[in-house]
C-alpha positions in Angstrom: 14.4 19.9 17.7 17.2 17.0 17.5 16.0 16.0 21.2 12.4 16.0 20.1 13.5 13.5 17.1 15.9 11.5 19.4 13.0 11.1 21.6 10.6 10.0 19.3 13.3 7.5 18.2 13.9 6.2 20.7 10.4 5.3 21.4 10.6 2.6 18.8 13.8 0.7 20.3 13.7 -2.7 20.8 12.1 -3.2 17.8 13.1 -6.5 15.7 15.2 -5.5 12.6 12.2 -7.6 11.0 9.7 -4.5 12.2 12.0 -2.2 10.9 12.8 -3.5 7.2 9.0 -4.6 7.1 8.6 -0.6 7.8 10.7 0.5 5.6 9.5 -1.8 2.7 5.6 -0.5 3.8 7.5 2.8 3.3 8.1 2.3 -0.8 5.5 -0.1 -1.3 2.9 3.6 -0.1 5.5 6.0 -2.1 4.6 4.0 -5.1 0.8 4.1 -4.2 1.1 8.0 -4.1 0.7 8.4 -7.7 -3.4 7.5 -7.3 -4.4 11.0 -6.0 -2.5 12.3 -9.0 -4.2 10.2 -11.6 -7.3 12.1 -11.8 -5.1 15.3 -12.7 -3.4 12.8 -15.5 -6.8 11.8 -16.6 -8.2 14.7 -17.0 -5.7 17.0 -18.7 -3.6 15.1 -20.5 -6.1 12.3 -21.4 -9.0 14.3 -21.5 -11.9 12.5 -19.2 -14.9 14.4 -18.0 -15.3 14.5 -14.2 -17.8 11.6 -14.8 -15.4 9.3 -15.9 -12.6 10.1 -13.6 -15.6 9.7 -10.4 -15.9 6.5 -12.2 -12.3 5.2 -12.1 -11.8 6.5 -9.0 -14.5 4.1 -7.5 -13.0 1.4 -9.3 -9.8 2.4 -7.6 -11.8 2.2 -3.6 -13.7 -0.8 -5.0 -10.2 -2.8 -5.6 -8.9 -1.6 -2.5 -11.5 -3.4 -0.2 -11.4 -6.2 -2.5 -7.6 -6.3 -2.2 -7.7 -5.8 1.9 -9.9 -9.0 2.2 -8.1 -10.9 -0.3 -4.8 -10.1 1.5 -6.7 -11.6 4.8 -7.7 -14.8 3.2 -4.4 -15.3 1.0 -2.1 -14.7 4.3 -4.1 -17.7 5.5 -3.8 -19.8 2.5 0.0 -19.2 1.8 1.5 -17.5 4.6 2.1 -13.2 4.7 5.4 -13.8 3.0 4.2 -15.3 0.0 1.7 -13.1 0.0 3.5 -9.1 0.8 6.2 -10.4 -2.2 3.4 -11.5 -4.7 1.8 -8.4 -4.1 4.9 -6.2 -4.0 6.1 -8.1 -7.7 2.3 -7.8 -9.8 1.3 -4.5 -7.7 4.8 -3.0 -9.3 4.4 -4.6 -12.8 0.5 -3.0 -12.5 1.6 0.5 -11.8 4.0 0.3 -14.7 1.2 -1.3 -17.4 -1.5 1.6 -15.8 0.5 3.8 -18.3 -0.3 2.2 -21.2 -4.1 2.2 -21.0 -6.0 5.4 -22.5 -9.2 3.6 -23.3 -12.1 4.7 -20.5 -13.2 0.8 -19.2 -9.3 -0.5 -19.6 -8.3 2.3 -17.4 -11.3 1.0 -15.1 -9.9 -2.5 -15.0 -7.0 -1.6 -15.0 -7.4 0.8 -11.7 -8.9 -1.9 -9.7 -7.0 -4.4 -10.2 -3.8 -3.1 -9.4 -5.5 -1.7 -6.4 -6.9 -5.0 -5.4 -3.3 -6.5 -6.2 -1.8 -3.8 -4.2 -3.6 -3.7 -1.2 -3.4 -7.5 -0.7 0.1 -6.1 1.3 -1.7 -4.7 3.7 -2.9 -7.4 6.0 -0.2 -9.6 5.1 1.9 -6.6 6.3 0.0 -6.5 9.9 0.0 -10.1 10.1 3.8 -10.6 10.2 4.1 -7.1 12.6 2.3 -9.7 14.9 4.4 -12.5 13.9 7.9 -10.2 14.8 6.8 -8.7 17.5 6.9 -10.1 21.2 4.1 -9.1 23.2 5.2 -6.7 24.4 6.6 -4.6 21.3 3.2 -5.6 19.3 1.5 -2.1 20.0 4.8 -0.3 18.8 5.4 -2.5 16.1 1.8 -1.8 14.4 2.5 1.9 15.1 5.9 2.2 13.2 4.0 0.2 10.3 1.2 2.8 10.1 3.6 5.9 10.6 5.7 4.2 7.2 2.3 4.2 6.1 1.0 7.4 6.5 4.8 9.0 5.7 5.3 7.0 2.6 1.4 7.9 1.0 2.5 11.6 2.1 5.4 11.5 -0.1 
């Protein structure tokens, strides 16, 4: 088993230390992102929704998303994926925290999409500075270890 995991290591060497902090920040930026599958549980027992209303949060919550994918595109144009992956990372935190505060039906609506459109502006920022990190030669690799953080840290 260790060889299996130092081989699957060692796959990802030569990596810029950028790749691998950008990784690991994709990492808790997705842990944090985790609690959306959860929320129709919370709405529904402890807030008391009908399935109805959860179906409709939860399309607010895939609405924002897309919005906040092409909005991360076009603000990592205007002002750079730095600016834009810490914006996202500061409001997208300060969102998930407010989310707890809202009981009301249409606030939790609002509220859903637009910390998911606020959230998922990371995302292309994210891919945008793997590419910016990366030598050509790493760039496959690179975007791989981001999706694996990806995928690990939404597992969570």
């Amino acid at each position: 088993m260790k060889k299996l995991f130092n081989n699957y290591i060692d796959s990802f060497t030569g990596l810029s230390k950028e790749i691998w902090w950008l990784s690991l920040i994709t990492f808790i930026n997705r842990s944090g992102a985790m609690v959306i599958p959860f929320l129709s549980l919370y709405l529904t027992a402890d807030l008391d929704f009908n399935l109805k209303q959860v179906g409709w949060i939860m399309v607010c919550y895939g609405i924002g998303s897309t919005l906040g994918s092409y909005l991360g595109g076009f603000l990592t144009d205007l002002m750079g994926y730095y600016k834009t992956m810490v914006t996202s990372l500061v409001l997208g935190g300060l969102g998930f925290i407010s989310l707890q505060f809202l009981e009301d039906f249409y606030a939790l609506c609002i509220g859903v999409f637009l910390v998911m459109t606020i959230v998922d502006i990371f995302r292309p920022a994210s891919f945008v500075a793997v590419v910016a990190f990366s030598i050509p030669e790493n760039k496959t690799r690179g975007i791989t270890l981001v999706r694996l953080a990806i995928n690990l840290g939404f597992m969570l």
